[in-house]
N, C-alpha and C positions, 0 to 999 in steps of 0.2 A: 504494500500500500504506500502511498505518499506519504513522507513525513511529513508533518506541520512544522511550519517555521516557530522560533521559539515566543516572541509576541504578535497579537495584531488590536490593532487598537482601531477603535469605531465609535458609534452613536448606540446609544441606551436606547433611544425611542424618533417621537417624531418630535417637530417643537415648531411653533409659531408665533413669532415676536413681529413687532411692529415701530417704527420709527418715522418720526415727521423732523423734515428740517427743509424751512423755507417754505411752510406750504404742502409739498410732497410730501408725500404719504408711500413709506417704501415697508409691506410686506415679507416678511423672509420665510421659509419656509425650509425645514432642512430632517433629513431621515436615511437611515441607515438604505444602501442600493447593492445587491448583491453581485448584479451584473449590469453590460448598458441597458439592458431592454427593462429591464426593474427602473434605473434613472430617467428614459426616455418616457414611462409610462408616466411614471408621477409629475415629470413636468406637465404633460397632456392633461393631469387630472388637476393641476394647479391653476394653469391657462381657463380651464375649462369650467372653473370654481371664479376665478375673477376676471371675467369675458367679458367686463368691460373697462380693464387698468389700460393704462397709455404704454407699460413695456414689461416682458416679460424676460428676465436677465435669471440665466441658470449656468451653472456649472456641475460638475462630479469627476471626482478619482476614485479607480475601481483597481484592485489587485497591483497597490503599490505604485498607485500609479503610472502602472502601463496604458492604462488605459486614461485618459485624462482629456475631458470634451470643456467648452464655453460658449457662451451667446451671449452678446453685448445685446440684442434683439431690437436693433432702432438706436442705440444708445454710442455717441462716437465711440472710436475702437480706441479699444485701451483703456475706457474711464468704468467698466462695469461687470465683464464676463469674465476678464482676467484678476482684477484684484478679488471677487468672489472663490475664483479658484484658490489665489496667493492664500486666502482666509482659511480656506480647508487643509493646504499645506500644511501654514503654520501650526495648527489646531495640531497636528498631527496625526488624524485619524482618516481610513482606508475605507474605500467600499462607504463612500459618503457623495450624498445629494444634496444642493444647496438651489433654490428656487426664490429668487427675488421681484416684485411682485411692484409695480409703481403706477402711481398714479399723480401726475404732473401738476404742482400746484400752483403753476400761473409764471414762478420766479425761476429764470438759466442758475444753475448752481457753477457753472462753469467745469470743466475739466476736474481739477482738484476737487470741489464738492463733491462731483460725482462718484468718483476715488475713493473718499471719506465713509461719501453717505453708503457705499453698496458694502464694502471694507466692514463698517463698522453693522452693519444690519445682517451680513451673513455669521460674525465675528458672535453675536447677539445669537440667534437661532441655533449655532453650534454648541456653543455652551448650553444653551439650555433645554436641546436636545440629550444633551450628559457626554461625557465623554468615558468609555469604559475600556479596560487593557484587558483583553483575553489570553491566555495563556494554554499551550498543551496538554490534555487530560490524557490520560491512558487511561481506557475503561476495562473493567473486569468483571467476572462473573464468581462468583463463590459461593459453595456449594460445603454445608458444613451441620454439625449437630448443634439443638437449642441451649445445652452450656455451653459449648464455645463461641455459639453465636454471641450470646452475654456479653463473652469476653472482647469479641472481635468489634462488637458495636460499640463497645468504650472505647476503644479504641481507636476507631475509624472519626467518632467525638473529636479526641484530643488532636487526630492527625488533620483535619480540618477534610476529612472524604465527604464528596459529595455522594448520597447514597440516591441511586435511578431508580430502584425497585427492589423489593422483598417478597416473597412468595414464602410461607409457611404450608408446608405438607412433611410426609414423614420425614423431612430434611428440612434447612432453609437455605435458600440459594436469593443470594446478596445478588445484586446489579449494581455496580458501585463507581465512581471517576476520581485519580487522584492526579494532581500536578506532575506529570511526565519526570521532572527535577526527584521527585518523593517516590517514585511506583516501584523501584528498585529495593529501596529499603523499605517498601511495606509491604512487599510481594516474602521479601526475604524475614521479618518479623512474623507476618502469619507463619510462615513456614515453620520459623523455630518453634512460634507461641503453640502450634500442633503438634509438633515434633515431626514433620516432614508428611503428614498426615492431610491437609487442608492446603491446598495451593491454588490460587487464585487462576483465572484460566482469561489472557490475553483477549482482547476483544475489538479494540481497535485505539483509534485515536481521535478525540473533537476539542473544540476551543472553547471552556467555557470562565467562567468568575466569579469572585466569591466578593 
């Protein structure tokens, strides 16, 4: 299987914040995008949500940004598709949508305003979208009797294991994710804590957080 890289860092949720300067009225809109067709959708459905704003100004970086799109959309170049991007850079988070949403409130903000205002309104939506650091799980499965489950659930407690599922029948078989960094030495503790008895059975690898 592919290994996962050791962090990836993203959006918690969706977020919609709003900023006026000079009049305009500038929308952001920002949410985690797995691939292009996930970012190309949600701008469709933002456009489609304020179908009557004066410019619709989006960006997104997708898998490290290889992938990395902009639309100034009406807006000169340079003053709005690209500093939304720069915004997501800095942020440092991946597989991220940012949707900027205007509506012209009478007064030119000039070049710089522009800069500012999109800058500072994408900058606004990502934060408060959340920013989360995912890390490597190794998942496992464990398959073991109800006193040692006892023991291996305190344990699993203090190691900070996220547990997926428990199944009680004449056995209990654990479903369980620990930090790829930890799975070594808690593959190798159960083992001892059994006596070579209870071994965890490899299952794969996902990105999750605690």
């Amino acid at each position: 299987m592919e290994h996962l890289n050791d962090t990836f860092t993203t959006l918690a949720g969706e977020a919609h914040v709003e900023f006026e300067e000079k009049k305009s009225i500038f929308i952001g809109h920002a949410i985690r995008t797995d691939n292009e067709q996930e970012a190309q959708e949600y701008i469709k459905r933002i456009k489609k949500q304020y179908n009557d704003a004066t410019h619709y100004v989006s960006a997104y970086s997708i898998n490290g940004g290889i992938i990395a799109r902009y639309s100034d959309d009406g807006e000169p170049q340079g003053t709005s598709g690209m500093p939304t991007l720069d915004a997501i850079r800095k942020s440092g988070v991946d597989n991220a949508c940012v949707v900027i949403t205007r509506y012209f409130g009478g007064t030119l903000l000039g070049a710089g305003g522009l800069v500012r205002a999109y800058s500072h309104t994408a900058s606004l939506a990502l934060e408060k979208a959340g920013i989360v650091k995912y890390e490597p799980y190794c998942e496992y499965e464990l398959k073991c009797g109800y006193s040692e489950y006892q023991k291996y659930n305190s344990y699993f407690s203090d190691m900070g294991i996220l547990i997926d599922n428990t199944v009680f029948e004449a056995e209990v078989t654990v479903c369980f994710a620990v930090r790829r960094t930890k799975s070594d030495e808690v593959v190798k503790k159960i083992t001892e804590m059994s006596y070579g008895k209870d071994i965890p059975s490899f299952l794969g690898e996902r990105y999750d957080y605690r």
